[in-house]
C-alpha positions in Angstrom: -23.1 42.4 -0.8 -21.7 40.9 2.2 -20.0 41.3 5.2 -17.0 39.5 7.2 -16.2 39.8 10.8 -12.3 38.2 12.0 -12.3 36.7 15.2 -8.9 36.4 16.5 -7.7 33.3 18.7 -4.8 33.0 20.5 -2.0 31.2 20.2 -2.6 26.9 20.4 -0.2 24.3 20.2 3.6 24.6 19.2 3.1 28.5 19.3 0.9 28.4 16.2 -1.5 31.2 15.6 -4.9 29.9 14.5 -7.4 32.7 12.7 -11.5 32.2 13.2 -13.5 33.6 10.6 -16.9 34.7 10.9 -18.3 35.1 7.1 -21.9 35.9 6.4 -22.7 35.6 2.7 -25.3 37.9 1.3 -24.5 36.8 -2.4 -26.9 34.3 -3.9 -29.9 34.7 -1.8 -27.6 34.5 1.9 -29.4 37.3 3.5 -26.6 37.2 6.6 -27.1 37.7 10.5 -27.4 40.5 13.4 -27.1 40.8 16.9 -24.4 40.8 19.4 -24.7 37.0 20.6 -24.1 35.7 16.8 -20.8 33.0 17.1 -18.5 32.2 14.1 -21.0 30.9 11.2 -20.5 30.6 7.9 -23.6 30.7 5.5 -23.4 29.3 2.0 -26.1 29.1 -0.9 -26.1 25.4 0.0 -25.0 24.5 3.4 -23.4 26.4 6.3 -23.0 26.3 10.0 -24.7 28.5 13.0 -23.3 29.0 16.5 -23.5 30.8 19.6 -20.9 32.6 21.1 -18.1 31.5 22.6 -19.2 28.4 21.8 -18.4 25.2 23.5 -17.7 27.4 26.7 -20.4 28.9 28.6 -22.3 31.7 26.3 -22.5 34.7 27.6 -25.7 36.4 29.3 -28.3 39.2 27.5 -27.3 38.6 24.2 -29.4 38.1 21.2 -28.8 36.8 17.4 -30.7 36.4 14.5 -29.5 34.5 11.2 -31.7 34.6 7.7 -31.0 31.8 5.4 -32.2 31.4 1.5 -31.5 28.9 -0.7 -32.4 28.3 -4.6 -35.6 28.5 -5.4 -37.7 25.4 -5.7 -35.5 23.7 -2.6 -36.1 23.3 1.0 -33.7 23.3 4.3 -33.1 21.1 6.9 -31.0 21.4 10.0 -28.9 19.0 12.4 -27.7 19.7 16.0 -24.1 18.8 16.9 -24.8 20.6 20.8 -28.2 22.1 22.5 -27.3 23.4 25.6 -29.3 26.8 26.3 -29.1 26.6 30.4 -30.8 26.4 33.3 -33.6 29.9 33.3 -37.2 30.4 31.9 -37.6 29.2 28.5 -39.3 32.3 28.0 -36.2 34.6 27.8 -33.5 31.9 27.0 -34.7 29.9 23.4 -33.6 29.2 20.2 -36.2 29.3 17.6 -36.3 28.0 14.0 -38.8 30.0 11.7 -40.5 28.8 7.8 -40.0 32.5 6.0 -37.9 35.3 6.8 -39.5 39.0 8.0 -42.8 40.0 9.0 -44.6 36.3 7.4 -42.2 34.3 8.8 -44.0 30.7 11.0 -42.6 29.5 13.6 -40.8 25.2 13.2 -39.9 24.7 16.7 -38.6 26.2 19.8 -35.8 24.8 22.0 -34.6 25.7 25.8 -33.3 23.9 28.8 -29.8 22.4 29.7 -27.8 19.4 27.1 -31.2 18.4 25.1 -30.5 15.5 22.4 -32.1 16.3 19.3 -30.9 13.6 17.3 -33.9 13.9 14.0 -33.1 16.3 10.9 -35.5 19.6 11.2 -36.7 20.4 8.0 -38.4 23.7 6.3 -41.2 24.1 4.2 -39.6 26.6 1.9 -36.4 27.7 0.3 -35.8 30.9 3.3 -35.5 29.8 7.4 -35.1 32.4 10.1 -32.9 31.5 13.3 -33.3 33.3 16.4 -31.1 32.4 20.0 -31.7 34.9 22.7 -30.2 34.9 26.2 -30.9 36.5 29.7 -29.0 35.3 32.6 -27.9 32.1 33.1 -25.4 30.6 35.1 -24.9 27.4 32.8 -25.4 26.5 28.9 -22.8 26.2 26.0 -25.4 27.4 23.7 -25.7 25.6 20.1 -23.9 24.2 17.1 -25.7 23.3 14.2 -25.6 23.0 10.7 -27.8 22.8 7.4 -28.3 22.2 4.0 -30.5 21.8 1.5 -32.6 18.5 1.7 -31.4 16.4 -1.1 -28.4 15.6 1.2 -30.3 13.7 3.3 -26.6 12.0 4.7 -25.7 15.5 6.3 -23.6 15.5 9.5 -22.8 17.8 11.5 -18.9 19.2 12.4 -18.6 17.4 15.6 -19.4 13.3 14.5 -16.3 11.8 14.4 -15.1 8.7 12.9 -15.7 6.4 15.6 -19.6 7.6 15.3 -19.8 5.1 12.6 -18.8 1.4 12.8 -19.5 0.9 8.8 -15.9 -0.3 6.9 -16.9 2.2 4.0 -19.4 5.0 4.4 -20.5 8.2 2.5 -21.7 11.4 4.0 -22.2 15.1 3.6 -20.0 17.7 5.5 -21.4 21.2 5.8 -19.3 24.5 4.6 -17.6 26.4 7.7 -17.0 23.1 9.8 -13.6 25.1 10.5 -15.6 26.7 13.4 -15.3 23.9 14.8 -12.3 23.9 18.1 -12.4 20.2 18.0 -8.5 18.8 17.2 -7.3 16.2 14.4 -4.4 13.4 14.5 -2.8 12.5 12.1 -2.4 13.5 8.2 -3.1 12.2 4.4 -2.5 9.5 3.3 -1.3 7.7 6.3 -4.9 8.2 7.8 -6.3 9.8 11.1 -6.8 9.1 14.0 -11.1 7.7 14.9 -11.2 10.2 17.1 -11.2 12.9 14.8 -13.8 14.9 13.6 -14.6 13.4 9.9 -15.3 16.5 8.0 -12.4 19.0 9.9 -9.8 16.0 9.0 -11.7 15.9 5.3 -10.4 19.8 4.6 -7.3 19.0 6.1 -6.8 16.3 3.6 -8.4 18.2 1.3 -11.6 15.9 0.0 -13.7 19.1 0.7 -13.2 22.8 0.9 -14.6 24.6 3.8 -16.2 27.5 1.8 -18.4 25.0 0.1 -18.4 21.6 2.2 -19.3 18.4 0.1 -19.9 14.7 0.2 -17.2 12.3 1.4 -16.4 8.9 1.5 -14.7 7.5 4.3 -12.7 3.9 4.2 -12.1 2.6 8.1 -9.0 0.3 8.5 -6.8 -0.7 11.5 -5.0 2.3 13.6 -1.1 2.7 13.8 1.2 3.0 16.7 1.7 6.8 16.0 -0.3 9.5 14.1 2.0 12.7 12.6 1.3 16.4 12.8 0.7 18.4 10.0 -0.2 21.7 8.9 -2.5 22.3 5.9 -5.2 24.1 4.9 -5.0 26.4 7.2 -5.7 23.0 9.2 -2.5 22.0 12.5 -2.8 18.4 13.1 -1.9 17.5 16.4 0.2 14.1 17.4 -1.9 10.5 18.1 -1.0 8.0 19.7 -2.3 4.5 18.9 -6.1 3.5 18.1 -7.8 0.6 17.3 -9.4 2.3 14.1 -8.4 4.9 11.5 -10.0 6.3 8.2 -9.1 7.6 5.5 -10.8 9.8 2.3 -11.3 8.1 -1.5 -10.3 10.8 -4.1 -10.0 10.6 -8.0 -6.4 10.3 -7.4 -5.5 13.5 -8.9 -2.6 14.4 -6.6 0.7 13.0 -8.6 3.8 15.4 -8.4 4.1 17.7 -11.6 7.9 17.9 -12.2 9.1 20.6 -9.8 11.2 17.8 -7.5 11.4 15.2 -10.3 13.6 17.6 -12.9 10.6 16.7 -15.4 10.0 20.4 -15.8 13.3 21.7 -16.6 15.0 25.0 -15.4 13.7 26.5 -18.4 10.4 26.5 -17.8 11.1 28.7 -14.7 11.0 32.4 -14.4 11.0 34.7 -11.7 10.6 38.5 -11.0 14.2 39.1 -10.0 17.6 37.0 -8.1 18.6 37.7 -5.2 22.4 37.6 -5.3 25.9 38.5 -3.2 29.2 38.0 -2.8 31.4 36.7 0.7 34.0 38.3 2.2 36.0 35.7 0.7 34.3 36.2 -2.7 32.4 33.7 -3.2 29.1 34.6 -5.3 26.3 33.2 -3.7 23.2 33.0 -5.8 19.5 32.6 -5.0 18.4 31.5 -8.6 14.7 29.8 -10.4 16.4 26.7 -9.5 16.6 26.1 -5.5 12.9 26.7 -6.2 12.3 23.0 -6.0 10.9 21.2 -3.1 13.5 19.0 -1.5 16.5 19.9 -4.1 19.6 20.5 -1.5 20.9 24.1 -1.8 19.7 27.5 -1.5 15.8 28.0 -2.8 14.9 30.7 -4.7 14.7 34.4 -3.5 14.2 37.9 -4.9 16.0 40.8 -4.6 14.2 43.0 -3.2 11.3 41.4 -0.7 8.0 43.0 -1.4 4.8 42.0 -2.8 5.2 42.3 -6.3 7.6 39.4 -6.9 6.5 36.3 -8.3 8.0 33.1 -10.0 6.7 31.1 -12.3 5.8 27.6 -13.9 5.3 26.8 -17.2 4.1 23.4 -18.0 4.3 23.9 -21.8 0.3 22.6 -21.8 -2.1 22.5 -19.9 -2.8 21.2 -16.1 -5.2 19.9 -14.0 -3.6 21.5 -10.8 -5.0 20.2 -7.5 -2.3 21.4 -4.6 0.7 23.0 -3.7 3.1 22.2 -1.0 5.6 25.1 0.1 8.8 25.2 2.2 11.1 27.9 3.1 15.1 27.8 3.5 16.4 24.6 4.7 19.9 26.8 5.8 19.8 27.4 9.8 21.6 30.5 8.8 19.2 32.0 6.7 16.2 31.4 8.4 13.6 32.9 5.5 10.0 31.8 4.6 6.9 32.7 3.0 3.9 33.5 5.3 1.2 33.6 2.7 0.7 34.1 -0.8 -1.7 34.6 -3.5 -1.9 32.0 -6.8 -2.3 33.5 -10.5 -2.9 31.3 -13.6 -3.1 31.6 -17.3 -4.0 29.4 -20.8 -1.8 31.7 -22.4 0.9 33.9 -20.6 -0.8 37.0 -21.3 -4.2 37.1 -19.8 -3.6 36.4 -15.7 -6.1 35.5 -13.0 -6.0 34.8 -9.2 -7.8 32.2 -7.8 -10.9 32.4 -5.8 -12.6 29.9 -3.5 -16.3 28.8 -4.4 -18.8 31.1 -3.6 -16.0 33.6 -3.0 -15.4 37.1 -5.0 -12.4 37.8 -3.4 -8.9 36.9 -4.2 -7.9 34.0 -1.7 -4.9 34.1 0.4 -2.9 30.9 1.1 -1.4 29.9 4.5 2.1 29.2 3.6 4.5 28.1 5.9 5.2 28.6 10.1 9.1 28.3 10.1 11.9 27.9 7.8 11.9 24.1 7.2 8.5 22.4 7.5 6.2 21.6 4.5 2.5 23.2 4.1 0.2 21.8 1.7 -2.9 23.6 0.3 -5.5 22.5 -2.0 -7.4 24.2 -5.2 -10.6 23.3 -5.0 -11.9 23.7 -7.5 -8.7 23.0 -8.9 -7.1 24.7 -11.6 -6.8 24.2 -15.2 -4.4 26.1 -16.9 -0.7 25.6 -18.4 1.4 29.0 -16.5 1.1 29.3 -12.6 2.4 31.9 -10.4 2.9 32.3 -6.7 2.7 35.9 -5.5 4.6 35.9 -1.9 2.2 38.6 0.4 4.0 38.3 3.7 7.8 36.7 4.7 9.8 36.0 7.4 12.7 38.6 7.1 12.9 38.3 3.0 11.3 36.0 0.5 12.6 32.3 0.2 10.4 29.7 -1.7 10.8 26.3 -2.8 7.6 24.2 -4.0 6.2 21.3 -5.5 2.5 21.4 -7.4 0.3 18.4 -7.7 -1.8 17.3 -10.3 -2.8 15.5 -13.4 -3.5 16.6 -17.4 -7.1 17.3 -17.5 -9.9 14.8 -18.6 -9.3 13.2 -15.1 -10.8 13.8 -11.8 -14.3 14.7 -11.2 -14.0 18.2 -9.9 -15.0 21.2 -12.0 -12.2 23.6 -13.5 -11.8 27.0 -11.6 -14.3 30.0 -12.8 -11.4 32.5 -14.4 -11.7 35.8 -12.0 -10.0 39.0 -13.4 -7.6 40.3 -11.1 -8.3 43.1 -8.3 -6.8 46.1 -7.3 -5.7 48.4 -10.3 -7.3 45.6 -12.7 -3.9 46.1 -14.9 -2.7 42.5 -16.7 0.8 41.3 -15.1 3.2 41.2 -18.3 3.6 37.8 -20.5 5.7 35.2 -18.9 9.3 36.0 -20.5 9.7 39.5 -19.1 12.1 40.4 -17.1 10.0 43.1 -14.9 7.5 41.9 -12.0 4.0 42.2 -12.8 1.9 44.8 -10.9 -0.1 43.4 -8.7 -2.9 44.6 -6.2 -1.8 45.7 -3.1 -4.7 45.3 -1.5 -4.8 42.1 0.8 -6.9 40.8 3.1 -6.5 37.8 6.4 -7.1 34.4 4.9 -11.0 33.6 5.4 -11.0 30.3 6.2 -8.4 27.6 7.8 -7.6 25.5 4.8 -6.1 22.1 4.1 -4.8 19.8 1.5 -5.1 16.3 -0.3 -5.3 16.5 -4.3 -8.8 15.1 -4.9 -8.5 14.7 -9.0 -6.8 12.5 -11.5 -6.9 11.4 -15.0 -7.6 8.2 -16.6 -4.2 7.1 -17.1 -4.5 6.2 -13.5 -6.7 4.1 -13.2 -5.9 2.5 -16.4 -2.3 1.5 -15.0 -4.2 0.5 -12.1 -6.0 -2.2 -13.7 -3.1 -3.2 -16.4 -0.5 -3.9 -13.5 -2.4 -6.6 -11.5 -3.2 -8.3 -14.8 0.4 -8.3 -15.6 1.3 -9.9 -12.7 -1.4 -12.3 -12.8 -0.6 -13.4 -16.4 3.1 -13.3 -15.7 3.0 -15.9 -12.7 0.6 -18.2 -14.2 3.0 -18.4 -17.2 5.9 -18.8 -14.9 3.5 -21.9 -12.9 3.0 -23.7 -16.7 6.5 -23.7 -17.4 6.9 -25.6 -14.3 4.5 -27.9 -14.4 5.6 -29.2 -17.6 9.1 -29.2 -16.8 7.9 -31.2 -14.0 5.9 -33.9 -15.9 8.8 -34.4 -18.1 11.2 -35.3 -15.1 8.2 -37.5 -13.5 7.7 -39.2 -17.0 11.8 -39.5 -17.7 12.1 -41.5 -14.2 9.1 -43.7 -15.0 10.5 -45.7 -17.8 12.8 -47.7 -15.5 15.8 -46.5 -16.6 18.7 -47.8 -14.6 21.7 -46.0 -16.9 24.5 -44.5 -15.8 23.9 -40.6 -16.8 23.7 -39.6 -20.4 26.9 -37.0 -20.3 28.7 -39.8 -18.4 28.0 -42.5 -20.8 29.8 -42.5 -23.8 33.3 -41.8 -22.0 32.4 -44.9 -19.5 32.2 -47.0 -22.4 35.3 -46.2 -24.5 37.2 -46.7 -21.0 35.6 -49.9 -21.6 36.0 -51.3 -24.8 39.7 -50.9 -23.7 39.9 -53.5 -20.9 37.2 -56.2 -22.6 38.1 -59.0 -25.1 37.7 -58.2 -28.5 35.8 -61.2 -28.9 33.1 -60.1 -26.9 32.9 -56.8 -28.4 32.2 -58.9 -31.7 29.9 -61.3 -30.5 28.2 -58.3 -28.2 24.0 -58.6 -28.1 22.9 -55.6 -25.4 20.3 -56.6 -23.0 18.6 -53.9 -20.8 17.0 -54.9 -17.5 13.3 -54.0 -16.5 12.1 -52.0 -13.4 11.5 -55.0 -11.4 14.8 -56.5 -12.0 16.7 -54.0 -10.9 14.4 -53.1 -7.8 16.2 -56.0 -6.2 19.6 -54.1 -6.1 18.0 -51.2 -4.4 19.8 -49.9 -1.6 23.1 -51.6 -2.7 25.3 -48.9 -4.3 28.8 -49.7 -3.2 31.8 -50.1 -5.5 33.2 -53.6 -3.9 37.1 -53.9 -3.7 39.3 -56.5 -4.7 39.8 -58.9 -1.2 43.8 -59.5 -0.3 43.4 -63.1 -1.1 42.3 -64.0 -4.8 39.2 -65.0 -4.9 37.7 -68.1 -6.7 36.0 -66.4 -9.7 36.2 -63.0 -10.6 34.3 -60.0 -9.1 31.2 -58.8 -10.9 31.8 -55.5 -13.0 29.5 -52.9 -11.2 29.5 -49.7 -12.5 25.5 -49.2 -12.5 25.6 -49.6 -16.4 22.2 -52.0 -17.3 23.6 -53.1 -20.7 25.8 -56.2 -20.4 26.9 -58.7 -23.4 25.2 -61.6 -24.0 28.1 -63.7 -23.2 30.0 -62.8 -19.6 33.6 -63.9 -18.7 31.6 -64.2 -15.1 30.8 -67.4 -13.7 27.5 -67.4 -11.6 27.2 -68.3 -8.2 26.3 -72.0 -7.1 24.9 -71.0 -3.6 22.7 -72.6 -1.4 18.6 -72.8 -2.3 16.8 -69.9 -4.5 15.0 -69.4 -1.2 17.9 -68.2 0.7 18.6 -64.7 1.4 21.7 -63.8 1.6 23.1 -59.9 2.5 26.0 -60.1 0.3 25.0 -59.1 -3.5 27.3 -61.1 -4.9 27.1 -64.3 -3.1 23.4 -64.3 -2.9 21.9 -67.1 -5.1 19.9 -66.3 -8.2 16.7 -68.5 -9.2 17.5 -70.4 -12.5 15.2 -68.1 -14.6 16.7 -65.0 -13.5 19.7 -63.8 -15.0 22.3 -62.5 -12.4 22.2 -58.1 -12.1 26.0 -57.8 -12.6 26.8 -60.7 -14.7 25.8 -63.7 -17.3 27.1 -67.3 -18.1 30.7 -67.4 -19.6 31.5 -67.3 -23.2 31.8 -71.0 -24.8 35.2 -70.3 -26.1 37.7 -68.7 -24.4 39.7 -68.9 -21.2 37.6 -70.1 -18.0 38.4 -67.6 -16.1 38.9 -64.1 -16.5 40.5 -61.0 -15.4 39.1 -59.1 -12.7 37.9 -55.9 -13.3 37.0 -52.9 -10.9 35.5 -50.2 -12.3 34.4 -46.7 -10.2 31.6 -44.5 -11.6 34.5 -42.3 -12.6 36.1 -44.7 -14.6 39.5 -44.9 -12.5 40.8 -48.1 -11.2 41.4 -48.7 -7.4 45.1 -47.9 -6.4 44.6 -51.6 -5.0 44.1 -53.0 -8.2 46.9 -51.2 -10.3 49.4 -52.4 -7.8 48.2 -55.9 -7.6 47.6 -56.6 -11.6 50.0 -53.9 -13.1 48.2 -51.1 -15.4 50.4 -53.2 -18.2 48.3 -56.2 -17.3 45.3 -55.1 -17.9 46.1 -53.1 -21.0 47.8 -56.3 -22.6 45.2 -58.8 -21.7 45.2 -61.9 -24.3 43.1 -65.1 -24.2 44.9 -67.9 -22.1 45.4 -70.2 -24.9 47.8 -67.3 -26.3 49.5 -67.1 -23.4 53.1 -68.9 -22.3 51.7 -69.2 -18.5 48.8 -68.6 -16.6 48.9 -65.1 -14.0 46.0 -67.1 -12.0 46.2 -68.5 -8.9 44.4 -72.0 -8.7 40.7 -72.4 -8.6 39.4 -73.4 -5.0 36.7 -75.8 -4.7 33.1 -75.5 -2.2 35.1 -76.4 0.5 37.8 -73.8 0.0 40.6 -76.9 -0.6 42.3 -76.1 -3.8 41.7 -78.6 -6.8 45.5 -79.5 -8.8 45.4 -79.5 -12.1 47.1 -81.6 -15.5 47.4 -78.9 -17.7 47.9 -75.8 -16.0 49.7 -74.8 -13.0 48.8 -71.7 -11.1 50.6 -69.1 -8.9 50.5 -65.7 -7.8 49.8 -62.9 -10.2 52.6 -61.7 -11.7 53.7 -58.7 -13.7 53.6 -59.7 -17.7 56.2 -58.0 -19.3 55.2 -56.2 -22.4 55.9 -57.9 -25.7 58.6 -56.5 -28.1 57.1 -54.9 -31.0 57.3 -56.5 -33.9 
């Protein structure tokens, strides 16, 4: 069998009790340790730790301690020193001696003494059983050794002192020891924000829960930028303390296993809860106050869940309807000042069926493992299962409280398939060996009262997870990638289409703003021209030469000699204009003005073309805005009955013109007609 010695520490930080264990397995070829100078160790079928006493301080004088070590068959040992410090006397009374065998046969490896020697090479066995021996006399110095071992296909074995900073790589895989809990050495920070580089990899690895301490295992470590501040945490029997900023951090890969299972969420339903008994009472005022199966969920406001009476044979349970891959547990107590009540610790049952119940057990354990749960009333404890569990009913089996029992939890997981841990090993359970009734009744099982200390400090980070992960993992980036390229074609062909609109020289008024321009229109022209109307539409280079020239002119105080141009910005004018063009000075000279700038003979004017040959000579001036509303200026000088009424001159019983001027601005008389100021034409009487 075996044998384990508790080593009680006192009180550390934030008045929180930390437990050393001293375990020395016997099972599975472990042959254990003796002597009075023996430190805590742990020894497991494949890796394990060794230490002096007292270790880092100053070990103590005439001691002596001997450790036997066997692994499988057909496998060999090798060792690696985290501290060497045996003081400052005769090598021949103060050593530490490796040995090939165990008993009578066994051959010495090597022998070590003298103050902080560096052994920095792996030192390897020739078989599958090493003996360790550390004596010491007196001394007056020496922190006596650290080491650990396993077997020599993990060649990437560290020891429980290397911290992150030890290795500059970005991503890195190595292989952390069982019992590195020995270890005094303090963590920052917590999972998964990361920790601190300062920290010891493989105590920050149970904390997060990537290994188990029992057992140890390989890690991979990803190394990223610190933050300003690093959180403390308690799990796994693991305290993080507080950090303050670092240039580095790193954090653990997992299979991702660690997504809530309904508790918080609602997805398992009341339901699917049952408990041993309800606590319940009524105020002075008469209120009924009720501790029921549903306050048993993490972070729901309200009163958690608590029995009525506190011993150890209450329980409540979860039933998941199928089965679980269940990697963690997180536990809190009351959040109500008032009623100050936790759990301390508890024990974990699980069943496929309802009927048949077993507790968990660590690897390489045959004893029913006790959980850490929580140090106050209102802080969160996490705690891993690893292995993890596999089953579809859970129950939690409170073994010691703070005044009564009060419980509210969350458990983590994924459906199995996922994750690349093992299932547990089903164990029986201890004590009277009876099987706790099927989930529905209404009596709490009978369970063992036989408890022990937790074993080991123990931490948490849910290291398994299914594939429908990983498969969301890839589907959402390729969503997104497929989404925005679709949202970058539509784009760039509605942007091509503009570019390919605006290059074939259209100068048009807008299309919604057309046909209503135009039936303005064919109300103020002659209906002559509207018969005799041939469009013409001006190129690109045409109408480049009225670029920059958008203004509306208004009608001048004094008449002017011919009429103003129509400019609207419409490009399609009638073949015959009631415009005169300009005679200006030479084709060569630039002019400002739009209107009074001369045009060469082979260019038709922008805004207007040669009169009609029959009709008046002159015509009515028109101003037109975009909007299709006459200036104020105009209405008052013409009369909106003027321009409504318009008739060819020839109809009409006198001209509304004033006279023509010529170049010189001197007016020119006339036979036939006689001008004057504009007047108002009275509108004809029907008929």
């Amino acid at each position: 069998m075996g044998r384990a010695v508790m080593v009680g520490r006192g009180p550390t930080g934030a008045g929180v009790f930390v437990l050393s264990v001293l375990i020395v397995f016997t099972a599975k070829g472990c042959r254990g340790q003796k002597g009075d100078g023996c430190g805590p160790s742990v020894l497991g079928p494949s890796s394990g730790t060794l230490s002096s006493l007292d270790n880092p301080r100053t070990h103590p004088s005439d001691t002596v301690c001997e450790w036997e070590i066997t692994v499988p068959r057909g496998k060999r040992i090798h060792f690696r020193f985290a501290l060497l410090d045996l003081g400052d006397s005769d090598c021949q009374v103060n050593y530490l001696r490796l040995y090939n065998g165990i008993g009578s046969k066994k051959t010495e490896i090597v022998k070590y003494c003298g103050l902080d020697q560096k052994v920095d090479e792996l030192i390897e066995s020739s078989g599958n059983q090493v003996t360790v021996q550390f004596r010491s006399v007196m001394h007056r110095t020496g922190r006596g050794f650290y080491l650990s071992y396993s077997t020599t296909e993990h060649s990437d074995l560290i020891t429980c002192l290397d911290k992150g900073s030890d290795f500059p790589e970005a991503e890195f895989s190595k292989y952390c020891p069982a019992g590195c809990l020995t270890s005094t050495e303090k963590i920052s920070g917590t999972t998964p924000n990361g920790y601190r580089e300062s920290s010891p990899l493989c105590v920050a690895a149970i904390h997060a829960g990537a290994v188990s301490n029992a057992a140890g295992g390989k890690i991979t470590v990803v190394s990223s930028t610190g933050i300003p501040h690093y959180e403390a945490t308690l799990a796994n029997n693991v305290t993080s303390t507080v950090g303050i900023l670092s240039k580095n951090l790193f954090t653990f890969k997992t299979d991702g296993c660690s997504g809530t299972l309904g508790l918080e969420s609602g997805g398992v339903v009341d339901s699917q809860l049952s408990v041993s008994s309800v606590w319940d009472w009524n105020t002075t005022a008469g209120e009924h106050v009720v501790w029921g199966k549903s306050g048993a969920r993490l972070k729901k406001p309200g009163l958690p869940w608590a029995p009525s009476p506190s011993d150890r044979q209450q329980w409540l349970q979860v039933d998941f309807r199928r089965e679980k891959r269940i990697t963690a547990i997180v536990t809190t107590g009351s959040d109500r000042i008032e009623y100050p009540y936790f759990v301390k610790a508890y024990r974990v049952l699980f069943s496929k069926d309802g009927k048949e119940w077993h507790f968990y057990r660590e690897t390489n354990s045959s004893q029913d493992k006790i959980f850490q749960g929580n140090m106050d009333y209102q802080d969160k404890v996490r705690n891993n299962f690893i292995p993890p569990i596999e089953a579809r009913f859970v129950r939690i089996n409170p073994t010691s409280w703070e005044q009564r029992i009060a419980l509210k939890l969350e458990l983590f997981g994924c459906v199995p398939g996922g994750g690349r841990a093992a299932a547990t090993k089903l164990f029986t359970t201890s004590g009277s060996g009876s099987t706790p009734p099927p989930a529905k009744t209404k009596h709490p099982p009978h369970l063992s009262e036989a408890t022990h200390t937790p074993d080991i400090r123990n931490t948490t980070m849910p290291p398994h997870c299914g594939k429908d992960v990983v498969l969301m993992a890839v589907l959402v980036p390729v969503a997104v990638v497929v989404l925005t390229a679709l949202i970058l074609t539509v784009a760039c062909v509605c942007h091509w289409r503009n570019k390919k609109k605006s290059a074939e020289g259209s100068y048009d008024i807008p299309y919604w703003d057309r046909t209503v321009w135009w039936k303005s229109m064919k109300q103020l022209l002659p209906s002559k021209m509207m018969e005799t109307e041939d469009s013409v539409r001006y190129s690109t280079p045409e109408v480049s030469r009225l670029a920059g020239r958008s203004a509306v002119p208004s009608l001048h105080a004094e008449p002017a000699e011919y009429a103003q141009p129509l400019v609207s910005g419409v490009t399609t004018l009638g073949a015959r204009s009631t415009f005169k063009p300009d005679e200006g000075p030479e084709p060569g000279y630039s002019d400002p003005d739009l209107y009074d700038a001369p045009i060469p003979p082979d260019v038709y004017h922008p805004y207007a073309e040669p009169l009609p040959s029959s009709g008046a000579e002159y015509a009515t001036p028109i101003v037109v805005d975009m909007g299709c509303h006459l200036p104020s200026k105009v209405l008052n000088f013409v009369g909106p009955s003027s321009l409504l009424t318009w008739t060819d001159s020839s109809q009409s019983g006198g001209s509304v013109y004033d006279t023509p001027k010529n170049a010189n601005g001197q007016t020119t008389p006339t036979q036939d007609l006689t001008y004057q100021v504009p007047q108002s034409v009275p509108p004809k009487p029907a008929g």
